[in-house]
Structures are given as C-alpha cells and as structure tokens.
N, C-alpha and C positions, 0 to 999 in steps of 0.2 A: 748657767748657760749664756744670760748676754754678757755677761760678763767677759765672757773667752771672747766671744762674735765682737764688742766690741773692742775689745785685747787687740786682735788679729785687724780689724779694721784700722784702726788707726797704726799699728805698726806698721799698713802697709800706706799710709798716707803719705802723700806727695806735695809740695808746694803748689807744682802746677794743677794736683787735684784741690787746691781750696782758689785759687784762684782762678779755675773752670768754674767752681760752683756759684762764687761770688758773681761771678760775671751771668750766669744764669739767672742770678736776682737781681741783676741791671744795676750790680754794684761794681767798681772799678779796686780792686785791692792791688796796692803796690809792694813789690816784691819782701820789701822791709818787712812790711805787717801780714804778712802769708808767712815769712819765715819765724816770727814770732808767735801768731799763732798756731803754725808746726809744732813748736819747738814746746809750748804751753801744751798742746795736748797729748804730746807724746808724753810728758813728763808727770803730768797732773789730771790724767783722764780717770783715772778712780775717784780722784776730789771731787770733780765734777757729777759722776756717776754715785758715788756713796757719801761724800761728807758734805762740807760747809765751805764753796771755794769762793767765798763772799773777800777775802783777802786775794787771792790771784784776780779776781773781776775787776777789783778798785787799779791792781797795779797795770793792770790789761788799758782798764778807761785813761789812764793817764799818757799809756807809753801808744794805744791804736789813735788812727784817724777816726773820730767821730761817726762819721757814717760807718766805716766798717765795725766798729764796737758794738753799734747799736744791733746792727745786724746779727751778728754772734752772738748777743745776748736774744735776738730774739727767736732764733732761730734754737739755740742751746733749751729754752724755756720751750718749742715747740714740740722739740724732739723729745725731752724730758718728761715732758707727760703722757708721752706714746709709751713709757716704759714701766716696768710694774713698779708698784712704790712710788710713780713719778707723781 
C-alpha cells in the first residue's frame, strides 16, 4: 500500500513543489538542482524506498549544492524511518 501512495505522490511531483518545500526549510534550491532532484526521484523512488541508493546519493553529493544535498539526505533519512521497515 505505500508503495502505490508513494507511486502516485511522486508521479505527481512538481519542480515548483520541491522548491516550495526547500523554501519552507529556509533553504533556497535553484531551479538546476529541483530539476535534478525531480528527475532522481521520479526515476529511482523504489531504490530509495526498497534497495541500496548509496550509488545515486554519491552521484547526487557531487552533481547538488551542498546545503541542498545535505537537506535531502536529511530529510530522505527522516521520512524513511516514519516508514515500515524504515
């Protein structure tokens, strides 16, 4: 079941919805790195969810701005444990 829930969430993701939310965490994400990590978790939201995305993370740390990296991992590890198996 979260599975579909977050299926359906993130298929309905928007640039401007990650870059509303960054801004809620008094972080500034420029359009670059919203649209990359769109485009990351549209693409690789099961890795996240079910495997080892310790390889997309490293390429993410290299290609995001620091602060917003940092954020996404922190935030990815908060959510993550709200969930079963997390």
């Amino acid at each position: 079941m979260y599975e579909y829930l977050i299926g359906q969430y993130i298929k309905n993701l928007t640039i401007e919805d990650i870059i509303l939310f960054a801004k809620e965490k008094n972080v500034t994400v420029s359009k670059e790195d919203a649209t990359l990590l769109l485009k990351t978790a549209k693409e690789h939201w099961i890795t996240f969810y079910k495997g080892d995305p310790s390889k997309i993370i490293a390429e993410l740390k290299k290609r995001l701005d620091p602060t917003t990296f940092e954020l996404g991992i922190e935030l990815w590890m908060e959510y993550k444990k709200k969930l079963p198996n997390g």
